[in-house]
VOTORSE-598849 format. One line per field, with one value per atom (N, C-alpha, C): atom name; x, y, z; residue in one letter. Coordinates in Angstrom, 1 decimal, always signed. Each point is the difference from the previous one (the first is absolute). Layout:
REM VOTORSE-598849
zake: CA ...
east: X ...
north: Y ...
up: Z ...
sekol: A ...
***
This chain:
REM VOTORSE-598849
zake: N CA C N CA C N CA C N CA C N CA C N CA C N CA C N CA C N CA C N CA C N CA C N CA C N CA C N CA C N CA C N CA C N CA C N CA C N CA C N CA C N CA C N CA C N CA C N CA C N CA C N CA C N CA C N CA C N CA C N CA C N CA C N CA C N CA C N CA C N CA C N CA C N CA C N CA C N CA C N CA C N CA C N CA C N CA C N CA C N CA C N CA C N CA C N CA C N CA C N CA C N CA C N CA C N CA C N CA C N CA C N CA C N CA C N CA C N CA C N CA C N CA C N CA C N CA C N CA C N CA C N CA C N CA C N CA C N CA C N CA C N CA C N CA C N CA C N CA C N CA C N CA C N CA C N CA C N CA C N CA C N CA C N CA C N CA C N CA C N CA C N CA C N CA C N CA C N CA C N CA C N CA C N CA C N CA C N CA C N CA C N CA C N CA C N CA C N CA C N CA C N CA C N CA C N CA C N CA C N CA C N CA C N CA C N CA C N CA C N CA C N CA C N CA C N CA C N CA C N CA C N CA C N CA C N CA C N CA C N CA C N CA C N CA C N CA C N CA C N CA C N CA C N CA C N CA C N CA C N CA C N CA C N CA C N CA C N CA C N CA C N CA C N CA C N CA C N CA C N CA C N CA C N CA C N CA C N CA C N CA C N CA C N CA C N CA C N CA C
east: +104.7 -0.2 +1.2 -0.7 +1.3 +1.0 +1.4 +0.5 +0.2 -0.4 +0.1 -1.2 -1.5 -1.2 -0.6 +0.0 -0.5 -1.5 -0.3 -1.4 +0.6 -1.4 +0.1 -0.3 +0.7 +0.1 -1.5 +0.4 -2.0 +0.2 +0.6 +0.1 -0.1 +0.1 +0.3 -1.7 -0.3 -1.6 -1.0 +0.4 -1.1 -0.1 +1.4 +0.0 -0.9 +0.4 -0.9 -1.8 +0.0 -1.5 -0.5 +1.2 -0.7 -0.4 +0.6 +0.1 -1.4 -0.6 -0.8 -1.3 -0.1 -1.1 -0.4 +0.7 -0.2 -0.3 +0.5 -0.4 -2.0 -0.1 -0.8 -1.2 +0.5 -1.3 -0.2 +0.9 -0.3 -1.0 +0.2 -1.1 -1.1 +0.0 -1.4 -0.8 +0.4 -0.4 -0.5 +0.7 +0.5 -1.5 -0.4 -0.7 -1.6 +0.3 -1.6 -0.3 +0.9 -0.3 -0.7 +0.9 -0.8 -1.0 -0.5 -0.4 -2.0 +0.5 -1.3 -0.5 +1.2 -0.3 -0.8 +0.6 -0.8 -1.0 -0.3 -1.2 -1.1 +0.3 -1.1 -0.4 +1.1 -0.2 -1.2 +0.7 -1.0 -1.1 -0.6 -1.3 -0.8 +0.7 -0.5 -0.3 +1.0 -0.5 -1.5 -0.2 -1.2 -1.0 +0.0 -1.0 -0.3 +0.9 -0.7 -1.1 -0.7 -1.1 -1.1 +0.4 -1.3 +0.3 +1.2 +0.6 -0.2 -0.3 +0.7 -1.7 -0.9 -0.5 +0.2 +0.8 +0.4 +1.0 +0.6 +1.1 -0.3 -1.7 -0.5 +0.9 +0.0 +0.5 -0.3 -0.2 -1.1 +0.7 -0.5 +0.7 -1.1 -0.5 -1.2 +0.8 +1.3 +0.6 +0.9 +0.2 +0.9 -0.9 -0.2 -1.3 +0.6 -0.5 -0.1 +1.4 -0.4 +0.7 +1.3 +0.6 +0.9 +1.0 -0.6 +0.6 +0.3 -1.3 +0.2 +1.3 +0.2 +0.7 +1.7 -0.1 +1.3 +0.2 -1.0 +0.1 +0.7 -0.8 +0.4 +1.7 +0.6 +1.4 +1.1 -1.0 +0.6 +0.7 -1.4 +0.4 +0.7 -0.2 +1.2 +1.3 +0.3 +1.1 +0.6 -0.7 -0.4 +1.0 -0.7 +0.1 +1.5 +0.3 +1.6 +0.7 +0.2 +1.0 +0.2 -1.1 +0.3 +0.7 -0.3 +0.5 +1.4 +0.2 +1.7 +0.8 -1.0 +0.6 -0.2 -0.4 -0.5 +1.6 +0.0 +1.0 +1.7 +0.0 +1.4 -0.2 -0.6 -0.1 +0.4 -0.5 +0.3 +1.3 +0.5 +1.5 +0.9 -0.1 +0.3 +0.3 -1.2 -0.2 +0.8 +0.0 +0.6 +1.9 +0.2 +1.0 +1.0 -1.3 +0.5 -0.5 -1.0 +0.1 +1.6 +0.3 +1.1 +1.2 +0.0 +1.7 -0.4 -1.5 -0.4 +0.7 -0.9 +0.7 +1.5 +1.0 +1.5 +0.5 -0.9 +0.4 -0.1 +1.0 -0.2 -1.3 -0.7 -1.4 +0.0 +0.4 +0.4 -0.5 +0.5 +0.2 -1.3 -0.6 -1.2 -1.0 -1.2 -0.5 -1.6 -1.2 -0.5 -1.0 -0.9 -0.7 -1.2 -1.0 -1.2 -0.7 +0.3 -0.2 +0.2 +0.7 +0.5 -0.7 -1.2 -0.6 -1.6 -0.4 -1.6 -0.6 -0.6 -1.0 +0.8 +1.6 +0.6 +0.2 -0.6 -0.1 -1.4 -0.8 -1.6 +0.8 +1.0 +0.6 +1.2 +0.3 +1.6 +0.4 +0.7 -0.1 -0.8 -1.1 -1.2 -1.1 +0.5 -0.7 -0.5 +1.2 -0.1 -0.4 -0.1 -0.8 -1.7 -0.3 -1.1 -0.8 -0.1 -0.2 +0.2 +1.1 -0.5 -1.1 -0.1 -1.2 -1.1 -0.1 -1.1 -0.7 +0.9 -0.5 +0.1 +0.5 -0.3 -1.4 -0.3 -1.2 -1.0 +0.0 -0.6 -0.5 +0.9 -0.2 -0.9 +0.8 -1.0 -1.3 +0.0 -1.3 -1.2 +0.6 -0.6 -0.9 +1.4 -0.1 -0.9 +0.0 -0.8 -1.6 -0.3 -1.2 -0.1 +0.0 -0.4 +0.3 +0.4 -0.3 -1.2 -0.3 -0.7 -1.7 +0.1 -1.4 -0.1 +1.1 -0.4 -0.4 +1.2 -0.6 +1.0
north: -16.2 -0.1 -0.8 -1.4 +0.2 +0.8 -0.1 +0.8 +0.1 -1.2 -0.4 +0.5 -0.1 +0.4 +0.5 +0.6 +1.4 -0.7 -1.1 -0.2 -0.4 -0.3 +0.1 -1.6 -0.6 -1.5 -0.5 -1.2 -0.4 +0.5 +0.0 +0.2 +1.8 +0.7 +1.3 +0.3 -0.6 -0.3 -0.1 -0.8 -0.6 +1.3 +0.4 +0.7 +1.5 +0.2 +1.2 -0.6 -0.9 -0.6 +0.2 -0.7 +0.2 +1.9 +0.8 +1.4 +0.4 -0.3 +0.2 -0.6 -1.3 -0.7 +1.2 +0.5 +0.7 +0.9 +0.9 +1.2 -0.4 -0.9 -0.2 -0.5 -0.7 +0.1 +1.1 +0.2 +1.9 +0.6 +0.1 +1.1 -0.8 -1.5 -0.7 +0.5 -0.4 +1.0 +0.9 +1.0 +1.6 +0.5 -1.2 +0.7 -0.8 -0.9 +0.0 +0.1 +0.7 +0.7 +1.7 +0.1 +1.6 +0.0 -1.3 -0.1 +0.1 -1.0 -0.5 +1.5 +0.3 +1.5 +0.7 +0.4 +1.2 -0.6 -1.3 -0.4 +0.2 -0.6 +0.7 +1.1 +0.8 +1.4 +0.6 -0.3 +0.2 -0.2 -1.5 -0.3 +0.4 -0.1 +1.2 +1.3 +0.9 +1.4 -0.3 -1.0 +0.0 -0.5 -0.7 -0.9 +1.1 +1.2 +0.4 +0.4 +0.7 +0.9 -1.6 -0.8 -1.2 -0.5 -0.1 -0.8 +0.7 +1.6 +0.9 -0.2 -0.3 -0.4 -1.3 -1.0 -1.2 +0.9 +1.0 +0.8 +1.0 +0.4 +0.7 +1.7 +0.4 +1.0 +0.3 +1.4 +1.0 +0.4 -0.5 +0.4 +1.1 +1.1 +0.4 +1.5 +0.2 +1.4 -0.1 -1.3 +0.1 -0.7 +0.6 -0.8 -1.7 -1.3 -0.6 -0.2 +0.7 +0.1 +0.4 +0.5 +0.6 -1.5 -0.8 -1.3 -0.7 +0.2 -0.8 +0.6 +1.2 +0.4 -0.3 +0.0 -0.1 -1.5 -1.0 -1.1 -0.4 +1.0 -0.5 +0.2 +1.4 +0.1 -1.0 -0.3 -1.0 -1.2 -0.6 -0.9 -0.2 +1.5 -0.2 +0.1 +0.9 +0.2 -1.6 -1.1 -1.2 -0.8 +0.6 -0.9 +0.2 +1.9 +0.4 -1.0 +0.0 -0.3 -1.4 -0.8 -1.4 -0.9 +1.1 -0.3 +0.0 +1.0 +0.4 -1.3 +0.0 -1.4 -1.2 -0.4 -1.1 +0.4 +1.0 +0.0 -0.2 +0.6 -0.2 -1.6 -0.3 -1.8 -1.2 +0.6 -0.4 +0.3 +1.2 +0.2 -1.0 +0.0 -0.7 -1.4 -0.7 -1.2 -0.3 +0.8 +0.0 -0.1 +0.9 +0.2 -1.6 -0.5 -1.6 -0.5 -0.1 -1.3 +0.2 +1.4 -0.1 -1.0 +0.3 -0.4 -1.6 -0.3 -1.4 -0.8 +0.8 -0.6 +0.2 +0.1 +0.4 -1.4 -0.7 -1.7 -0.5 -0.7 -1.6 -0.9 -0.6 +0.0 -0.9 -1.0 -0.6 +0.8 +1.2 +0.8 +1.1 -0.2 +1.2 -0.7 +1.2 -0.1 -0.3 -0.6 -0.5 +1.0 +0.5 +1.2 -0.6 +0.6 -0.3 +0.0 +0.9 -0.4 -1.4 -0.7 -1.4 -0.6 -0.1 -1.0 +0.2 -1.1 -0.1 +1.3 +0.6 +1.0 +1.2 +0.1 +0.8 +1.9 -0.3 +1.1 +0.8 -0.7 +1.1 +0.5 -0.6 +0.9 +0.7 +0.1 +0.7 +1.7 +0.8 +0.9 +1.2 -0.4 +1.0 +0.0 -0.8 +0.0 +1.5 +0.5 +1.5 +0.9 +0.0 +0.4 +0.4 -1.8 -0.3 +0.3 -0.3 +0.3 +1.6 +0.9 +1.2 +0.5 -0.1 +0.2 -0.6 -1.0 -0.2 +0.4 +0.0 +1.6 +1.3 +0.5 +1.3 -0.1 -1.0 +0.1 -0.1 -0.7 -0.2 +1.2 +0.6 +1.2 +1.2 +0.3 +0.5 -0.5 -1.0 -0.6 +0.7 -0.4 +0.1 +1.7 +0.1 +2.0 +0.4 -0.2 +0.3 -0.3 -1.3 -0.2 +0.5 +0.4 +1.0 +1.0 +0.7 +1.6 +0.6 -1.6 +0.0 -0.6 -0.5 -0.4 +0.8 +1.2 +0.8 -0.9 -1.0 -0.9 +0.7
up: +129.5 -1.4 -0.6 -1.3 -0.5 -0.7 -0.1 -0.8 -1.2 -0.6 -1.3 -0.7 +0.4 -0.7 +0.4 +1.5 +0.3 +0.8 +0.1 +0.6 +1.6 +0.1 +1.4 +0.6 +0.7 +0.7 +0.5 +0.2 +0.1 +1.1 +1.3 +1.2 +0.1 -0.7 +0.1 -0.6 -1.1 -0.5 +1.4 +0.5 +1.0 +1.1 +0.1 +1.1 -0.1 -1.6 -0.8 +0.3 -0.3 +0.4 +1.0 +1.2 +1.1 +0.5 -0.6 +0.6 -0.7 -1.7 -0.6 +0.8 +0.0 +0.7 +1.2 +1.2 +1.0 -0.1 -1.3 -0.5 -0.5 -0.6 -0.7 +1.0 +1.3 +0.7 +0.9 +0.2 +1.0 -1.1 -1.3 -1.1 +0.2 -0.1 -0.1 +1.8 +0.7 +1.6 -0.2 -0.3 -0.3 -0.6 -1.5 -0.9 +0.6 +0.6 +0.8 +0.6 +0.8 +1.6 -0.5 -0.7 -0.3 -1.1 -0.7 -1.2 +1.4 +0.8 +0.5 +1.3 +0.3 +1.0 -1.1 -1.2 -0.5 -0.4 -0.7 -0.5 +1.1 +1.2 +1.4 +0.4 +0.2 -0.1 -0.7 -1.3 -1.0 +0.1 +0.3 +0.1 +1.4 +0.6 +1.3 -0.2 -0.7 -0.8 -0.4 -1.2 -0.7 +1.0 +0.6 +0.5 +1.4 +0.3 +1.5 -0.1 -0.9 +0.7 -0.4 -0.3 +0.3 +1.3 +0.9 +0.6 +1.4 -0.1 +1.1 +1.0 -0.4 +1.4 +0.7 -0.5 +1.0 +1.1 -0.3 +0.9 +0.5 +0.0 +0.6 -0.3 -1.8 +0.1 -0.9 +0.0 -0.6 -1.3 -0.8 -1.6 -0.8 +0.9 -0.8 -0.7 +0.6 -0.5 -1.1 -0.3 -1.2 -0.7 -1.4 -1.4 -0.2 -0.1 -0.4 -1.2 -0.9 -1.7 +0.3 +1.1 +0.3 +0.7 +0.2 +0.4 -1.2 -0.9 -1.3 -1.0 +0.6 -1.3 +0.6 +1.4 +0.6 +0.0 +0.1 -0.2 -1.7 -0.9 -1.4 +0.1 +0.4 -0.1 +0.8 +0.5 +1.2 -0.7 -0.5 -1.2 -0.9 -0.6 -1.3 +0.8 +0.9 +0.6 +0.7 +0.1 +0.7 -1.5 -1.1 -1.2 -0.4 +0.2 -0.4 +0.7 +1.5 +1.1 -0.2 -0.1 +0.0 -1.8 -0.9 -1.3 +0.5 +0.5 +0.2 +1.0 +0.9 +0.7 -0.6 -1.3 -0.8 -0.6 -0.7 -1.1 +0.8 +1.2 +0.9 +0.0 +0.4 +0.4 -1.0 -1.6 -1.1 -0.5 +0.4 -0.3 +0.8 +1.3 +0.5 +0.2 -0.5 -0.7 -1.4 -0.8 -1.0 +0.3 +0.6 +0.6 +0.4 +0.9 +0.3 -0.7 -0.5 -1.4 -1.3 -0.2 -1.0 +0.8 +1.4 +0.9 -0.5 +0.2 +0.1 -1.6 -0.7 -1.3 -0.6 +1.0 -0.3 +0.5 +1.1 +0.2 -0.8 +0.3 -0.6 +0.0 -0.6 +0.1 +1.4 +0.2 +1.3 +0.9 +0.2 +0.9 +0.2 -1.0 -0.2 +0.9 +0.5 +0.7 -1.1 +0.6 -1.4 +0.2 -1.6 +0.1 +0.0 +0.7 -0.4 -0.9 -1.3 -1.2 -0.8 +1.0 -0.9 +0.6 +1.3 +0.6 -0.8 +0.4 -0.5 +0.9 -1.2 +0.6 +0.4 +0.1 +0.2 -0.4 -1.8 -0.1 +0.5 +0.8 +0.5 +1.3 -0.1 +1.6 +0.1 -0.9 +0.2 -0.1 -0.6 +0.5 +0.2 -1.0 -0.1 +1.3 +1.3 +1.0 +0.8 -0.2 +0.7 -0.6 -1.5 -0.8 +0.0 -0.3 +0.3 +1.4 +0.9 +1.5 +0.2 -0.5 -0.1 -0.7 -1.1 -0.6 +0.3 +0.7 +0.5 +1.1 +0.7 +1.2 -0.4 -0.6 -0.7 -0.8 -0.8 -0.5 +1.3 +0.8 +1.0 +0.9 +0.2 +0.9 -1.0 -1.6 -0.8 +0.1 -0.7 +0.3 +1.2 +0.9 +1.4 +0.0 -0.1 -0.3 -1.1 -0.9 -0.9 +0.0 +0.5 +0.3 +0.9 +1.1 +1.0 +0.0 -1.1 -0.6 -1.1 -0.6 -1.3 +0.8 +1.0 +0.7 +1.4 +0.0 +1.2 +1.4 +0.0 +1.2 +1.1
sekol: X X X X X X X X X X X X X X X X X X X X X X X X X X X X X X X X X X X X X X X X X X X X X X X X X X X X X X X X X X X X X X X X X X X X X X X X X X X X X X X X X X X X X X X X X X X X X X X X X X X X X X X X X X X X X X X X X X X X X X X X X X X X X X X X X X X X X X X X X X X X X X X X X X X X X X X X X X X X X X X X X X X X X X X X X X X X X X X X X X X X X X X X X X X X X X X X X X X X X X X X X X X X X X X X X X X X X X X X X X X X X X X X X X X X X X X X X X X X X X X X X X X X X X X X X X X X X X X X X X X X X X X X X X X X X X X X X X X X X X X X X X X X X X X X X X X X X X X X X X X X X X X X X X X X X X X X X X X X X X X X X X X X X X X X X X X X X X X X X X X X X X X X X X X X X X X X X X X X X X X X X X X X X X X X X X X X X X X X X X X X X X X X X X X X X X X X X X X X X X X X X X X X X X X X X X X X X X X X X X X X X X X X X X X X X X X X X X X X X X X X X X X X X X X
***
């Protein structure tokens, strides 16, 4: 740091970057690796008793509705876990975008917001794509509780 104004050197910046960036792709891993386990899970819950004679196994002792209902908690439970990993990932992000904007502009790294088309992609990705499989899996679940398939 300097001593004079208390910030921190571009070189001491970058280095904060570099430690943020790594933090920040371990959560991005982190949050689709478990984001896409439970989302299967899940859809395996719902989809067995259609599925369970390709596997040659007898789904006649547990009711049907009893998948649907485990399947429904699944989901929301699908929808909690992955918000949580949406919102760490955004902190995170945030985190290194603030170090970003303490450069010199020179020195900043450029956002996708400032490119064409940039804002349909930026950090609402994890957002988006959660809720789309969560509706998905509801979805799925619901019509095969409501048409008794």
């Amino acid at each position: 740091m300097n001593d004079q104004n208390n910030e921190f050197s571009i070189d001491q910046n970058l280095t904060l970057m570099s430690i943020y960036l790594n933090e920040f792709k371990f959560r991005v891993e982190r949050m689709w690796s478990q984001t896409f386990k439970l989302f299967y899970a899940t859809l395996v819950v719902i989809l067995l008793p259609n599925i369970s004679g390709l596997f040659s196994l007898d789904m006649t002792m547990v009711p049907v509705v009893m998948f649907r209902i485990i399947g429904l908690i699944m989901a929301l439970t699908f929808l909690y876990v992955s918000l949580f990993y949406a919102k760490t990932l955004k902190a995170s992000l945030q985190t290194y975008e603030k170090i970003n904007s303490s450069l010199p502009v020179e020195h900043q790294r450029v956002r996708y917001s400032s490119l064409k088309f940039g804002k349909l992609f930026g950090g609402g990705m994890a957002y988006t794509l959660t809720f789309l499989l969560a509706f998905a899996l509801l979805a799925v679940d619901v019509l095969l509780l409501v048409y008794k398939i």
